[in-house]
N, C-alpha and C positions, 0 to 999 in steps of 0.2 A: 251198837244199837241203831236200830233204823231211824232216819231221820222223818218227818213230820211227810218230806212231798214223797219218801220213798214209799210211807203207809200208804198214801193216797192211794198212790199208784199200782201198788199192789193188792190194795179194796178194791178198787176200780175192777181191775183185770179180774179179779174173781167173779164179782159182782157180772161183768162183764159175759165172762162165760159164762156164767151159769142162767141168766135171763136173756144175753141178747142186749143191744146198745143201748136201746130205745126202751127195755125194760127197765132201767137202772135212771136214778134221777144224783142231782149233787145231794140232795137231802140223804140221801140213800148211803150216797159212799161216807156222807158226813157225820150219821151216825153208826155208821160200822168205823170211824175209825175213832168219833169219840171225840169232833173239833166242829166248831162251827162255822157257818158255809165263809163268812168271810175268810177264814184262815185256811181254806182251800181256794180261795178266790190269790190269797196270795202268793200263791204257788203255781196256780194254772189261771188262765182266764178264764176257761171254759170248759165244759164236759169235752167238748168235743177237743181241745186242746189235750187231755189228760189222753185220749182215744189216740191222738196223732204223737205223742211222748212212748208210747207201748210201740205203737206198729216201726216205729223206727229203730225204738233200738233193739225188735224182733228181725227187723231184716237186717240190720248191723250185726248180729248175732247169726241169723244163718249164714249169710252171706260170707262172715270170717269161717263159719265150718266148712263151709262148700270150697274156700279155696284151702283150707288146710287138704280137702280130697285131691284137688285139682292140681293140689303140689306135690304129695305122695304118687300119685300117676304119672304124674309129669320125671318125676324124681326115679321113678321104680324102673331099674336097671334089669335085664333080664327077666325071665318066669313069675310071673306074682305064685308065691306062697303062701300058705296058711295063715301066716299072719298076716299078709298083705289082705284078703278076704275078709277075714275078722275084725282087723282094723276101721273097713269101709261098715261093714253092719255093728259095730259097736258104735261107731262114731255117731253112723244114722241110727239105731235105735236107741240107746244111752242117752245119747248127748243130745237128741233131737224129740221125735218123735214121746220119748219118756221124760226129756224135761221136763218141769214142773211147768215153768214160763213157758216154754216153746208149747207143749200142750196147751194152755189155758188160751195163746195167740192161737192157736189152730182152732181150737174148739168154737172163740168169740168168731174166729173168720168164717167158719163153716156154717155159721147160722148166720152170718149178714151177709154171705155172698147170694141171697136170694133176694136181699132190700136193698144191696150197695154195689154198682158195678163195681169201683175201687177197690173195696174190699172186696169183691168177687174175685177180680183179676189179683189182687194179692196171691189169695188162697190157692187158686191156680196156679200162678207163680210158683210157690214154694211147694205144696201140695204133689204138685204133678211135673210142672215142665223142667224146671231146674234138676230135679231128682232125678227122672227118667232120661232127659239128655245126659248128667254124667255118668249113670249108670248105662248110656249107649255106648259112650266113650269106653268106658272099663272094659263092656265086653268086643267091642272092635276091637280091641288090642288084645286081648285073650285071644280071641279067635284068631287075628296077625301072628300069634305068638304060638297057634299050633296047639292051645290050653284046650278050646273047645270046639266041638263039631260046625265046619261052618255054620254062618247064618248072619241074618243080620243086626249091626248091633242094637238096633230097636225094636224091631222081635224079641230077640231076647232080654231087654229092657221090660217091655210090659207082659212076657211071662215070670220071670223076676219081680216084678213087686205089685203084680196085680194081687198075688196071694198073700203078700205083705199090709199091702193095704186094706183088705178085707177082714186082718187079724187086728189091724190096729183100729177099725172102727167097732169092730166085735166088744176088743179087750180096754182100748186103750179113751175110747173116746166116746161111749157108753156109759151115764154115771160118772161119780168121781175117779179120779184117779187114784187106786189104789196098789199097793203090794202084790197080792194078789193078782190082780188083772196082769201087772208088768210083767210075774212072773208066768200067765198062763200065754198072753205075747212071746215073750221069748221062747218060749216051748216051742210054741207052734211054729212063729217064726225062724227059729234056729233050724230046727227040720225040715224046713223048707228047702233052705237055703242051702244045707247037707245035700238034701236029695234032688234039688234042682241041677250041682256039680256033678254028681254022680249019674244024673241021667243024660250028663251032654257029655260025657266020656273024659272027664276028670274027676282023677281021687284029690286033687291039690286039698279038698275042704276037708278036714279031718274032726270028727267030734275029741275035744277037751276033755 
């Protein structure tokens, strides 16, 4: 059973993404979870305290997925295969991008990266640069490895997930997150991803 700061915190984050920071007051999260302000005063000191408990243990949470990537690359002996592929876009659309939490911190960041440098450069952070540098990484060693038609690995970084990106604000960050969207995401995105290999002269990606 959740504990009394975990409600908070997870009102908050809702509440959060779905208004925006400055939309959302303590009275707000104090009556979605059903306590009075003191008894969220005991917990956090401040709204803005509750805001700075999400974004840390959001970048503690990517940041452990990112080197679980960084270690499988680092680790990966020989040819990346099928499952080597699957593994990196399962990781990042599953376990990221489809989280529940990790969606709701993208979604609060993408709306106050236009009121908050800080949170802007977050959003960026995680959004774009981290993502696209290891997915540069991945494909320079493909390419070293003779997988795919020269090029560079940043090039092929943001033809790789520009069109990723564009499905995840379509499907995934549009309205609530639902079934449905995840599952019309991964459609699209899975096809991608097929016909991205297939057009740089690897069958390594095999549809399931």
């Amino acid at each position: 059973m959740a504990s009394t700061k975990e409600k908070i915190t997870a009102t908050a984050l809702a509440l959060f993404a779905q208004r925006g920071y400055d939309g959302v007051s303590v009275r707000d999260i104090c009556k979605q979870v059903g306590i009075k302000e003191r008894s969220l005063y005991y917990h956090f000191p401040s709204k803005h305290a509750i805001l700075t408990t999400l974004l840390s243990h959001f970048e503690n949470r990517a940041a452990e997925g990112m080197a679980q990537l960084e270690q499988a690359l680092g680790d990966q002996q020989g040819p990346w295969g099928q499952v080597s592929y699957r593994m990196v876009c399962q990781a990042f659309f599953e376990g990221y991008l489809m989280d529940p939490f990790c969606n709701q911190v993208l979604r609060l960041l993408q709306m106050e990266q236009f009121h908050n440098p800080d949170l802007g450069e977050i959003y960026e952070r995680w959004m774009f640069r981290v993502p696209l540098a290891f997915q540069g990484r991945m494909f320079t060693a493909l390419v070293d490895l003779g997988l795919l038609h020269p090029a560079t690995g940043e090039d092929l970084a943001v033809a790789f997930y520009g069109p990723i990106h564009l499905f995840a604000q379509r499907w995934l960050f549009r309205g609530p997150l639902s079934e449905a969207g995840k599952e019309a995401f991964r459609q699209a995105a899975y096809r991608h991803v097929q016909r991205f290999f297939q057009e740089r002269g690897t069958d390594a990606w095999q549809p399931s």
